[in-house]
N, C-alpha and C positions, 0 to 999 in steps of 0.2 A: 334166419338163425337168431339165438339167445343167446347173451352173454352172463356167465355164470364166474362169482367168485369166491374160491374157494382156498383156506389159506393161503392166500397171498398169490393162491396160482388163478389167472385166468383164461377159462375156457370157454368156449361155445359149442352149441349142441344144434342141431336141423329141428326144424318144427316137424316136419314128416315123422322123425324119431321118436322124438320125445315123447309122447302118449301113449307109447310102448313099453307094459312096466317089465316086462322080461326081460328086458335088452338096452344095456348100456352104452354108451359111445360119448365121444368127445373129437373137438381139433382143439389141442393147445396153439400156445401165444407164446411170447418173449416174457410173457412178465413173467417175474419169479425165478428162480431157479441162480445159478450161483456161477454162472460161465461169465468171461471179462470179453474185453474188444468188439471184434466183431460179430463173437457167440457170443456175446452180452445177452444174459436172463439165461430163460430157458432152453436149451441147446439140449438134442433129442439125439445129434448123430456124433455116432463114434467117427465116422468114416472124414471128419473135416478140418481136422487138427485141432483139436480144441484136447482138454486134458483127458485121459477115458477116465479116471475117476471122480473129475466133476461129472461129466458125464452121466456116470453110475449114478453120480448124488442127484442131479435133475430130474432123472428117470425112477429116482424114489419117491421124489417130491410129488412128481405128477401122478404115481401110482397111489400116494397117501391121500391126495385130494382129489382122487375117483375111489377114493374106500378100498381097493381091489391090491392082490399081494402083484408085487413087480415080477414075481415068476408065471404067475397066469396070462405074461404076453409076450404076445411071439413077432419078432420081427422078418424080413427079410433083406439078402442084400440085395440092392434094386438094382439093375443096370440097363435101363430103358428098354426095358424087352418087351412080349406079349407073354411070357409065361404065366401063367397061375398054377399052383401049388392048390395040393387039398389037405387040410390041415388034422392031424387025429391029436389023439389022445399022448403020443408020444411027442409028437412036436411043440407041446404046450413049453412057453419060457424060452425056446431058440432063441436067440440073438439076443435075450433080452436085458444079461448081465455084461454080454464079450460080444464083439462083433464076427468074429472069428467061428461063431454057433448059428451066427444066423440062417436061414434057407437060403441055400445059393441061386443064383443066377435067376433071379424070380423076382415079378412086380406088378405080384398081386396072389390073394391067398382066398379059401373059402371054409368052410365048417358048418358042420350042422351040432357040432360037440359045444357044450355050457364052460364056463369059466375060461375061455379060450380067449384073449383081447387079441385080432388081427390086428396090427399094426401097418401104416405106412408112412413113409418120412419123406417130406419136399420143403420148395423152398422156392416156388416160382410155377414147382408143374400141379397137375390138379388133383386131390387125393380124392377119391369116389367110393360109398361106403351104397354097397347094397342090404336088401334085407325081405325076405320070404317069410312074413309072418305066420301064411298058410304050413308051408314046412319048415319053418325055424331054421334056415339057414343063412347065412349072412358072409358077404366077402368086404374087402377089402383090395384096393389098386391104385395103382400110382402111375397119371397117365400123364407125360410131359408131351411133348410133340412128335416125339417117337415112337412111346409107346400108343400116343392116339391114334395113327396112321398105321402102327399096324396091326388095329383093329383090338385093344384089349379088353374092351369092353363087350365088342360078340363074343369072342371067346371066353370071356368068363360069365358070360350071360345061359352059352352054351354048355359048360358047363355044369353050369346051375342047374339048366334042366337034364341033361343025360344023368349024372352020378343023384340026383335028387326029386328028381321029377319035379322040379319047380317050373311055375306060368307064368310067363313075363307078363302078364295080367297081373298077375299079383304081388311084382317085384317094385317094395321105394329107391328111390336111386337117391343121393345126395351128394354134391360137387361143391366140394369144399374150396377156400378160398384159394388164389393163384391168379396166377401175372393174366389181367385182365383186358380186354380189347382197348382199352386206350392208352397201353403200353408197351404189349409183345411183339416189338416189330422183329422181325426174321427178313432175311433174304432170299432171291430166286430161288435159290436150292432148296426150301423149304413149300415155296410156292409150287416149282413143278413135283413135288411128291408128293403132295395133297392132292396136284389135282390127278396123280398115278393112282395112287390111295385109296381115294374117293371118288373120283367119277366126275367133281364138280367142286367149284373153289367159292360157288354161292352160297354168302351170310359166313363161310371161314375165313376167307382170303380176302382183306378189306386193303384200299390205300394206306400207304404210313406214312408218318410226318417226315420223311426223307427220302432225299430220292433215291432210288433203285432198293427200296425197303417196303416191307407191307407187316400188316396186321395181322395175326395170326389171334383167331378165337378161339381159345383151348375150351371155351366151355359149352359153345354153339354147337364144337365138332363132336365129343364127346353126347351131348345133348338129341344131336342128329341120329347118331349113332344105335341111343336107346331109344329111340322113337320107334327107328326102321325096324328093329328086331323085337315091336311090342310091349312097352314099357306105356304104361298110359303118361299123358302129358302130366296129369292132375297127381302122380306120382313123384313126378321129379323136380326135387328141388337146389338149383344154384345160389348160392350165398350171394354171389358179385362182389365178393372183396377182394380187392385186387392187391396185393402181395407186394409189389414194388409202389404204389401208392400208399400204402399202411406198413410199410417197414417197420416202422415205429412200433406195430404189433405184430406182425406175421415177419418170419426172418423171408428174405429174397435175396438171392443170385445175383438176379442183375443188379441192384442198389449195392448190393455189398461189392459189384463188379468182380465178383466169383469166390469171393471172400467171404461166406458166410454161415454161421449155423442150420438148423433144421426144424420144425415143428410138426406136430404127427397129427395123424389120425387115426381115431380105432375105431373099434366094435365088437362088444362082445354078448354073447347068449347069457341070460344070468336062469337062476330057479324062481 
């Protein structure tokens, strides 16, 4: 990944991405933006208590330093599902002045439509931005340990190809930053539904630094995941910044101890 800065806001872009001039994308950071406390900077979610019209104003901010108007992006409300949404012409700007407009019940989106910026908002889980150069179509998802386990990545992968006739051959995958293996410990309960899940708890399910605690690799399983359904290796690429290590730039959950703002990712088609 690159770090780019642009009035005052900083972003990063995937190297997979970037050499792509048709096609826009970013993760935002904390810097910039006008939220106090604990959504201190840039603060992307209505849904956390923080003001909705700072808010609004963050989500200006970020839209003036990616050039792009803040109704060309479309959010949704996540709530750790496996849904994905297909995004047209009419759902351009959902969610993206009110949270109240967003795509419901969905956490993860796709399009083959231009000026459309998919959106996703975390804050610990892993935002993943595909992208079909061959057929120009591009998703967006938001996989925390929930949503990794049940499986949202085949499914929007699947997707990909039925309504588009996309080849996971041909698909870049990118995993944006989030609570990384030398911090996401999770309990049993997490442990037997990976390995319900998945099949196998190998290279996911590591030791944790506490007892009756383990490791949870969100970006291994995700990783695995695009492998087994086709994604060439040489395709996909993970950041490795880890979220509650880099607080300081990426907002997290856990550091905030549940107290915290949000930062996005997108992607969008441009002409």
């Amino acid at each position: 990944m690159q770090s780019i800065a642009k009035d005052g806001t900083l972003l990063y872009q995937f190297d997979l991405l970037g050499s792509h001039q048709k096609l826009r994308h970013y993760v935002s950071t904390r810097a910039g933006g006008h939220s106090q406390a604990n959504f201190s900077g840039l603060n992307l979610g209505f849904h956390v208590g923080d003001d909705n019209f700072i808010v609004l104003q963050n989500r200006q901010q970020l839209a003036q330093a990616l050039g792009l108007n803040l109704m060309w992006f479309t959010f949704a409300n996540q709530d750790h599902t496996a849904n994905v949404a297909i995004i047209d012409c009419q759902s351009r700007g959902r969610g993206a002045a009110e949270r109240e407009d967003a795509i419901p019940y969905t956490d993860g989106m796709i399009t083959n439509v231009e000026r459309i910026c998919l959106n996703v908002l975390v804050a610990d889980c892993v935002p993943i931005l595909l992208y079909d150069p061959v057929e120009r179509v591009i998703a967006a998802l938001h996989a925390g340990w929930r949503g990794t386990l049940k499986r949202i990545v085949p499914h929007a992968l699947e997707m990909m190809i039925q309504q588009y006739g996309c080849k996971t051959g041909n698909i870049l995958a990118c995993l944006g930053p989030a609570n990384g293996p030398c911090c996401y410990e999770v309990g049993e309960d997490v442990k037997r539904e990976t390995l319900t899940a998945l099949g196998s708890l190998q290279h996911v399910i590591l030791p944790g630094k506490n007892p009756g605690k383990y490791i949870f690799d969100q970006w291994q399983a995700n990783k695995m995941q695009l492998l087994d359904y086709g994604v060439r290796e040489d395709h996909i690429e993970v950041s490795s910044l880890c979220t509650q290590c880099h607080s300081d730039i990426f907002f997290s959950s856990r550091a905030g101890k549940g107290l915290s703002g949000r930062f996005a990712a997108g992607i969008m088609l441009c002409r």
